[in-house]
N, C-alpha and C positions, 0 to 999 in steps of 0.2 A: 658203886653207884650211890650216889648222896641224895637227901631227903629233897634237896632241890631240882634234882633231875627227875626223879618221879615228879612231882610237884610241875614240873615244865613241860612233861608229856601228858601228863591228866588232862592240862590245860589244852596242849597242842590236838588231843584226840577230839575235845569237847566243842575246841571251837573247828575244827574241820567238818566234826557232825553236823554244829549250828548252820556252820557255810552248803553245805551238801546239802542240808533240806532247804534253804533257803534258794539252791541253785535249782532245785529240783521243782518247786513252786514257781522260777519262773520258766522253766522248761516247759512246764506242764501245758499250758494254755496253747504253747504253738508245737505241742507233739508231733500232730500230725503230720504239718508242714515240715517237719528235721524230717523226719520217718520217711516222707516223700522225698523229700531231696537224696538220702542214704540210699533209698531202694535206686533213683535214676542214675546217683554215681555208680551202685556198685554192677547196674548192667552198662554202666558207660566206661569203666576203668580198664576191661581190654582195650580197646581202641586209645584211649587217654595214655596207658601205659607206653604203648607201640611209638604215640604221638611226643611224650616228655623225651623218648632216649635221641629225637631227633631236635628238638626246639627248645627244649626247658622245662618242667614243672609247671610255670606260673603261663605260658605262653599257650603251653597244649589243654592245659585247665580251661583257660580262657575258649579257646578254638570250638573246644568239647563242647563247652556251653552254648555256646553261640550255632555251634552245628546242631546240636541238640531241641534248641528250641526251632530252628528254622525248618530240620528234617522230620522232625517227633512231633515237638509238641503243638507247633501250627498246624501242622494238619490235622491231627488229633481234635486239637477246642475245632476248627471247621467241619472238620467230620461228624463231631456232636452234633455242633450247631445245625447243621443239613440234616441229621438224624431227628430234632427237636421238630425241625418244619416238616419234615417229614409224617410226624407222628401227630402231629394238629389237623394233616392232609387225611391221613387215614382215619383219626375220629369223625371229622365232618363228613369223611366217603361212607360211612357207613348207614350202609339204609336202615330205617326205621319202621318198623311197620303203624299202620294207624292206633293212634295213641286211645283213641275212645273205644275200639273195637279191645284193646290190650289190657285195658281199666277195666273194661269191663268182665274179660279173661280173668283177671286176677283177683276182681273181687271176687267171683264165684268159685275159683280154687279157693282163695280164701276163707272162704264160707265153711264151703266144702271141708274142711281141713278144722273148722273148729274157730278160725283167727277172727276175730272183731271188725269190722266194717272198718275202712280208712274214709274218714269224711275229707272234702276238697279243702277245706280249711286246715285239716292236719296236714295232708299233702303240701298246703301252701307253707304252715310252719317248718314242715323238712324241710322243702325248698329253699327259705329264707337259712335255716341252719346252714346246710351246705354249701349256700352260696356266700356264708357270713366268713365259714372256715373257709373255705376257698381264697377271700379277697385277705383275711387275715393271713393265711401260708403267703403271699404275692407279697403284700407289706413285710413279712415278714426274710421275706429273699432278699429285699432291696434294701431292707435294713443292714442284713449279713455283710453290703458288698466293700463296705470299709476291712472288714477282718478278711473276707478272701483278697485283698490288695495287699495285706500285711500278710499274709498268707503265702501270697506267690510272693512274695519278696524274699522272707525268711526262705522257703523249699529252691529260690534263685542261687543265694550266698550259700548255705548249705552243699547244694551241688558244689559250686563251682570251691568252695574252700575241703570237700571232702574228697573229691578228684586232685588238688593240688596239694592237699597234706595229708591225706589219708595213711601214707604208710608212714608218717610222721608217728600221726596217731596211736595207728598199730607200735609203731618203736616203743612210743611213752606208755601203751597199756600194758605191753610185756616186760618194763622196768619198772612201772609204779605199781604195777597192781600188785594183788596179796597174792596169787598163786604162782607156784612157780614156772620154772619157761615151758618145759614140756606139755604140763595140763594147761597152760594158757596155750599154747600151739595147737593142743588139741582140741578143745572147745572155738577155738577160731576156725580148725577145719571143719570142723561139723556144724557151726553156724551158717560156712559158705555151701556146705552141701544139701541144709536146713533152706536157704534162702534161694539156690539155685532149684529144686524142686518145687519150693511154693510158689517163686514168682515167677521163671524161664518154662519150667514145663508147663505150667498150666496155665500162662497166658500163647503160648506154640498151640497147647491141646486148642482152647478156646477161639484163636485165630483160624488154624483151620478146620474148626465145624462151622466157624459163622461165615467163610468162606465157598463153602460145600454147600451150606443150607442157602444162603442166597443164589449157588447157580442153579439148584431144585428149586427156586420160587419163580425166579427168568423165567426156565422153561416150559416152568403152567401158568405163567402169566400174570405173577403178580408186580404190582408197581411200590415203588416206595423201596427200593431194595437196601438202601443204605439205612432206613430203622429199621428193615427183617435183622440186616445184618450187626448192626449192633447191638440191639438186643438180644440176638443168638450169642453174642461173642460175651455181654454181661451172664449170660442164663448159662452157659457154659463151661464158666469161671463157679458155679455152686455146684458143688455136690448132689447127688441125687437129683437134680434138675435137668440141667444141660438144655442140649436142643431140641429134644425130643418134645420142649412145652411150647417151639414154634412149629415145629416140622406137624406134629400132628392135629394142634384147632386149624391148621392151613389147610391139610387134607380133609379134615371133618368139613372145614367151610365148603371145599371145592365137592366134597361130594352131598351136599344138603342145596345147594346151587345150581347141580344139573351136572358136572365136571367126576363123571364117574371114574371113566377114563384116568383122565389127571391125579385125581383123588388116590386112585390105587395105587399108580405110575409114582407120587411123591411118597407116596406109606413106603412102598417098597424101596426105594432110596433111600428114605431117613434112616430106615430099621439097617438095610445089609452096610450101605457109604456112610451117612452121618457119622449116626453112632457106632457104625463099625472100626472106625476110622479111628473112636479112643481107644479100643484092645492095642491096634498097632502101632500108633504117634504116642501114645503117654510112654509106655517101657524105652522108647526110644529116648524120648525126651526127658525121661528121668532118669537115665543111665548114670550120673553121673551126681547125680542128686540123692540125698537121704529116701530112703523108703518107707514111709508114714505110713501108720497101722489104721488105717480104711477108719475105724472108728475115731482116733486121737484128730483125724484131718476134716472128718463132718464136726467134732465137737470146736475145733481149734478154727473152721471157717467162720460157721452161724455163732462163735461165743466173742469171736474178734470183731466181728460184725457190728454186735451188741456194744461193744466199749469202744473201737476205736474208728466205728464206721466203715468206709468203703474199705480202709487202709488195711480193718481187720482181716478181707480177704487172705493179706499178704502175710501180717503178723500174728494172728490169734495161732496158724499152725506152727509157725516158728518158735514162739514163745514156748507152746506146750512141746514141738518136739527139743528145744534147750532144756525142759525142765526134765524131762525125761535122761537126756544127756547128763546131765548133773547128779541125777540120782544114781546113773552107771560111772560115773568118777567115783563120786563118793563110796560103792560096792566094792573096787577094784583097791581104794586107797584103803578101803576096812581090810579088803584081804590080804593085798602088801602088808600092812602092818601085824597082821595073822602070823601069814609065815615066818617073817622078821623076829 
């Protein structure tokens, strides 16, 4: 090996580094949008699979997509969008009680309690606060609506080029990457069994509590059932939360309202059906899926949350359960080399 072959690899490593973080900056801005497209191919690539061995790669990708937005994700944004009006319907249903009688309620707890008189002139400067940040978050939505356009565009291409190359993909990371084929086979199984746990089972768990929980809200008589039910179905999706924080101010309401009866009648559903309903659907639904250590998957929900937003749901426990995977390569390859 001559001084100019070193010399030509130095170069070769430095400028691949230089390229990689420069690919990486401009990855970064539209993460999310890959990440959502990845997560839609990889529960759409049964069906896409089934579809290539009969039409083609480029033709079943295509289909997928096109099935995909028309069966998914259209009714999906309308189902929001019904749940949005929905939920402007139930703030304005909510009675009020008299506002002078309540003021005057709360100044005397307040009193009571030690706190400082609120004069109506500070009342009116909250007021103006909250109504200032309010119109600022609204400006601030409609500003957003050029990048979710480039948004859904990117999570569009993504899908539809991660369905029709994806095992491409896979070929090129098991010949170019640094590990060899085995431990890349196996961190690819356990990625899919990491991915199938956080996103399949626990959007299955979630679907059907928000399911369950809206036909106990029919039955005592609440209106609006497609925001009960999507908010069950988001409350659901978090740890320690779930349905339990709709099922029960529901029954608190019905039973502070007159609705004893019903009151009781929904307590006792949410407690044994609801929530009983995750003992038996999760083991089912993660059968097949990695089994996350109850603590790694609250810290891996609310910390993916924090950095990568809604998405973090999906990834913050993926991420942590990969890092964990890594650190059992790396044990198994210390001790291979032990014995050796």
């Amino acid at each position: 090996m001559t001084d100019g072959d070193d010399a030509s690899r130095t170069a070769l490593r430095a400028l691949a580094l230089a390229v990689g973080a420069l690919s990486v900056l401009i990855v970064v801005p539209l993460f999310q949008a890959v990440v959502l497209g990845g997560l839609l191919a990889y529960l759409a690539a049964p069906v896409n699979e089934r579809l290539a061995r009969r039409v083609g790669a480029t033709a079943a990708a295509l289909a997928t997509t096109v099935a995909t937005l028309a069966v998914v994700v259209a009714p999906l944004a309308l189902l929001v969008g019904v749940a949005v009006d929905q939920a402007v319907s139930v703030v304005r249903g909510v009675e009020i009680p008299d506002t002078d009688s309540l003021a005057v309620g709360l100044r005397e707890w307040l009193g009571a309690a030690g706190v400082p008189a609120i004069s109506a002139g500070s009342l009116g400067d909250l007021g103006g606060i909250v109504l200032g940040g309010i119109t600022g978050q609204i400006t601030g939505a409609v500003g957003l609506l050029p990048t979710v356009a480039v948004g859904a565009v990117v999570t569009l291409f993504a899908f539809f080029y991660l369905l029709r190359d994806g095992d491409a993909l896979l070929a090129w990371v098991r010949a170019n990457g640094p590990l060899d084929a085995s431990t890349t086979d196996e961190l690819l199984r356990r990625t899919d069994d990491l991915l199938w746990a956080a996103v399949v089972g626990n959007v299955v768990v979630a679907a059907l509590q928000a399911v369950l929980t809206v036909l106990g809200l029919v039955v005592v008589g609440f209106d609006d059932i497609v925001f009960w039910g999507v908010l069950t179905f988001v409350l659901s999706l978090l740890p320690l939360i779930g349905a339990s924080f709709v099922w029960i101010p529901a029954a608190g309401y019905l039973a502070v309202t007159g609705g004893t009866v019903a009151a009781a009648g929904l307590a006792v559903y949410g407690a044994v059906v609801v929530s009983g309903s995750d003992n038996v659907v999760r083991p089912l639904a993660m059968r097949r899926g990695a089994r996350l250590n109850p603590a790694l998957l609250v810290v891996g929900i609310f910390g993916g949350i924090a950095v990568f937003g809604f998405l973090g749901l999906f990834v913050g426990p993926v991420v942590l359960g990969l890092g964990k995977t890594l650190v059992e390569l790396l044990a198994a390859d210390r001790d291979g080399a032990r014995g050796s």
